[in-house]
C-alpha positions in Angstrom: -12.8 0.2 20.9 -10.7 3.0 21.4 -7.0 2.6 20.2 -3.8 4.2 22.4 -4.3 7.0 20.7 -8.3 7.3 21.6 -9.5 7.0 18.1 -12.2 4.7 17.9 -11.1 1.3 15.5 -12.6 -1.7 15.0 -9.5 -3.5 14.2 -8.0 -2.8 17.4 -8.8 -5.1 20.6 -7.4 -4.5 23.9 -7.9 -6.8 27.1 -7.9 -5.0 30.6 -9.8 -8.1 32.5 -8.5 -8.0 36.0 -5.5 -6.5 35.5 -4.7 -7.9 32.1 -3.0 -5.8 30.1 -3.3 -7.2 26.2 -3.2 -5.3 23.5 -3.5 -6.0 19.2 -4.9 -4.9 16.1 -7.0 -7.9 14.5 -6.2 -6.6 10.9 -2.3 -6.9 11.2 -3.0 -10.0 12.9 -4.8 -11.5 10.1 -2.2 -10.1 7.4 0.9 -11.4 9.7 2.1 -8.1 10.3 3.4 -7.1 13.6 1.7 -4.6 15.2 3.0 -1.7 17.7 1.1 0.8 19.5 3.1 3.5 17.8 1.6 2.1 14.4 -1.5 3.4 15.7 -0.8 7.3 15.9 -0.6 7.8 12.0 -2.8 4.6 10.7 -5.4 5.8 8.2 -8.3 3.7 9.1 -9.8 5.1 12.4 -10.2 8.3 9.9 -11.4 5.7 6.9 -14.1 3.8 8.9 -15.4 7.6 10.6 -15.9 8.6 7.0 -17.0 5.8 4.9 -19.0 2.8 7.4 -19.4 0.6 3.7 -19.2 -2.9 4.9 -18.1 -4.3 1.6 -14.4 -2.6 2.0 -11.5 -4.6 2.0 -8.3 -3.4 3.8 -5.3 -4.3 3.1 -2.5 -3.4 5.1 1.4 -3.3 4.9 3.9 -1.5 7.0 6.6 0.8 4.3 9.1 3.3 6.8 9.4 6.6 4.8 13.0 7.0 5.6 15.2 4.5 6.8 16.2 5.8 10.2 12.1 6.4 10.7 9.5 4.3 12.4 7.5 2.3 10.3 3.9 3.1 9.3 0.7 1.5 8.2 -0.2 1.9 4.8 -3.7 0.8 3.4 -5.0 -0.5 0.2 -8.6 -0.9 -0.3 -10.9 -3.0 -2.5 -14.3 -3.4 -2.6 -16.3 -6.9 -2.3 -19.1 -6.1 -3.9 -17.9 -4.5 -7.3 -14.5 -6.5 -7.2 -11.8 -3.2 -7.8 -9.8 -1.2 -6.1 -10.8 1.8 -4.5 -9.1 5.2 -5.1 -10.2 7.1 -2.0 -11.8 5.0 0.5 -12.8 7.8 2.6 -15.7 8.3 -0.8 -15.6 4.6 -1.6 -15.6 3.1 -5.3 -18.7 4.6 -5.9 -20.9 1.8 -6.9 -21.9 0.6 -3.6 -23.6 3.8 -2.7 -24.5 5.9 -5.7 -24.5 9.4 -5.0 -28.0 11.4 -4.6 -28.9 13.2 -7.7 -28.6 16.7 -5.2 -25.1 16.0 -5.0 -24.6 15.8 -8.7 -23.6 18.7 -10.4 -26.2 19.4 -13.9 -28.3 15.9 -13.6 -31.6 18.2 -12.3 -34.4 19.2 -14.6 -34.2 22.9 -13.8 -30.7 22.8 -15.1 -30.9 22.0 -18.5 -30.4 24.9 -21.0 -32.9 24.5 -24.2 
């Protein structure tokens, strides 16, 4: 569904049912954190889940305000399920659920070994 800010999240569920007008994100939700539309402008994950669709990530979320007198944001950690760490940049992903091709890796061809 598309977010206030017309990116397209899962976490975020809004109800327009004749005339309704109710609006949340299901991950704050879950991790008791209250959730704003404003949180939605800078959130990271409509950009994490258009990069990386790996069903075995894990977010977790926290709201941190850069500066005091600032709004606060949404910051995410990720783990994966599957492997059980953390992932460093879960735009990639932790790089065990989905191996990368042999193309894509540079000096793992035939042709490029030196004798």
């Amino acid at each position: 569904m598309l977010n206030p800010f017309g990116q397209e999240c899962r976490f975020f569920y809004g109800d327009y049912y004749r005339g309704r007008q109710h609006e949340e994100c299901r991950l704050l939700d879950v991790h008791n954190l209250r959730w704003q539309p404003y949180l939605c402008k800078k959130c990271p994950i409509p950009e994490i889940l258009q990069a990386n669709a790996c069903e075995h990530m894990q977010f977790h979320p926290r709201l941190f305000r850069p500066f005091l007198i600032m709004r606060p944001q949404v910051e995410i950690t990720v783990t994966c399920n599957k492997c059980q760490c953390d992932v460093e940049e879960p735009r990639i992903g932790c790089g065990q659920c989905h191996p990368m091709l042999d193309v894509f890796v540079v000096g793992t061809n035939e042709n490029d070994a030196v004798d």
